[in-house]
C-alpha positions in Angstrom: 0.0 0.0 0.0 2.8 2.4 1.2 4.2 2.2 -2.5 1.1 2.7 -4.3 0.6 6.0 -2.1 4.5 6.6 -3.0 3.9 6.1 -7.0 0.3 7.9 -7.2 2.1 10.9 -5.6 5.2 11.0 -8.3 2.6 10.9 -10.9 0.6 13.9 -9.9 4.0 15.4 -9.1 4.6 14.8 -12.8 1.2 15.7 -14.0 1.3 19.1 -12.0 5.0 20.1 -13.5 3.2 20.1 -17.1 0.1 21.9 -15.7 2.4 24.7 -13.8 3.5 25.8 -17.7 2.7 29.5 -18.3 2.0 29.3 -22.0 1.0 32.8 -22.3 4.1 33.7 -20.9 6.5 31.3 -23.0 5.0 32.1 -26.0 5.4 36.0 -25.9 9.1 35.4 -24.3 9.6 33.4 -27.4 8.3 35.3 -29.9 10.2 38.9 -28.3 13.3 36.6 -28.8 12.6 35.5 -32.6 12.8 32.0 -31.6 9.2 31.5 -33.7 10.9 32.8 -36.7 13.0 29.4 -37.4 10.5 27.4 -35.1 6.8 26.6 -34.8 4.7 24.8 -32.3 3.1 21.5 -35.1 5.3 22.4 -38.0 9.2 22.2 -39.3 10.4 25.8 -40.3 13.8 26.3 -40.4 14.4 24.5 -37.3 12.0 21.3 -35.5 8.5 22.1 -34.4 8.8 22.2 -30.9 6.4 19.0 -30.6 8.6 16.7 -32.4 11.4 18.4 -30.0 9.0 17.4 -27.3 8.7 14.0 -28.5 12.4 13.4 -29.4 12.7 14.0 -25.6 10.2 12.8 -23.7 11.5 10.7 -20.8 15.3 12.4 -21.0 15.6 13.6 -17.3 18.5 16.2 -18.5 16.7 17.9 -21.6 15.9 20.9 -19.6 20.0 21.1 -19.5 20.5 20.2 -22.7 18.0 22.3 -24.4 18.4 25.4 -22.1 22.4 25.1 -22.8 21.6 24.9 -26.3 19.2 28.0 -26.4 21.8 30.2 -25.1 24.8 28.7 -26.8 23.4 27.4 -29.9 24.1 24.1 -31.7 24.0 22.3 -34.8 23.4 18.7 -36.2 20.7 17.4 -33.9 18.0 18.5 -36.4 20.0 18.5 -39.6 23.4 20.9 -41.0 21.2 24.3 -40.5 22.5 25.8 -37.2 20.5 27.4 -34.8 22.4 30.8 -33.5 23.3 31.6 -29.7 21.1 33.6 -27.7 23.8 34.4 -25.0 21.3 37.4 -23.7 18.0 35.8 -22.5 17.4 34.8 -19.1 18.5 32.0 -17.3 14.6 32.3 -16.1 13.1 33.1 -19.5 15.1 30.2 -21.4 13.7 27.7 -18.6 10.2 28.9 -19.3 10.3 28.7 -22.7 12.2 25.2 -22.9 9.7 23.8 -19.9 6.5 25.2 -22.4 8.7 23.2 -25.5 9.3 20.2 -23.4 5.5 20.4 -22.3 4.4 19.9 -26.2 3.9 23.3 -26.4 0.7 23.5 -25.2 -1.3 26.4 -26.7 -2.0 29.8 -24.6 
């Protein structure tokens, strides 16, 4: 019994980080710092729609890292030879958001 109180509470734990998303707030952080210009939310621009980034993570305990040192350092050859620049100047706060609303599937506003 004590483990099925133990695994009910990690999965509203889990449930609730997804909920706690501000997408209002991620999406106008992320369109002030032209990241919608190279991505969307359900379709491949320049760079991956932020649900297949979703899904291409889902399960990795250290994408927030990844992704959030990739936002501000940029990268290339994850998504193909087109790189994505560095973006050295947003917040350590504001590049969480935004990669927590990414990592959420981008859930609409």
């Amino acid at each position: 019994m004590k483990q099925f109180v133990i695994a009910a509470a990690m999965l509203v734990a889990a449930a609730s980080s997804h909920a706690a998303v501000d997408a209002a707030k991620a999406q106008e952080i992320a369109n002030k710092n032209a990241c919608m210009g190279c991505h969307q939310v359900d379709k491949k621009l320049v760079g991956p729609a932020y649900k297949e980034v979703a899904a291409k993570y889902k399960g990795d305990k250290g994408a927030l890292a990844k992704l959030s040192a990739k936002v501000k350092g940029g990268g290339s050859g994850v998504w193909g030879p087109v790189p994505m620049p560095a973006n050295p100047t947003i917040s350590d706060a504001d590049v969480k958001t935004v990669v927590e609303w990414v990592l959420a599937g981008a859930p609409a506003k």
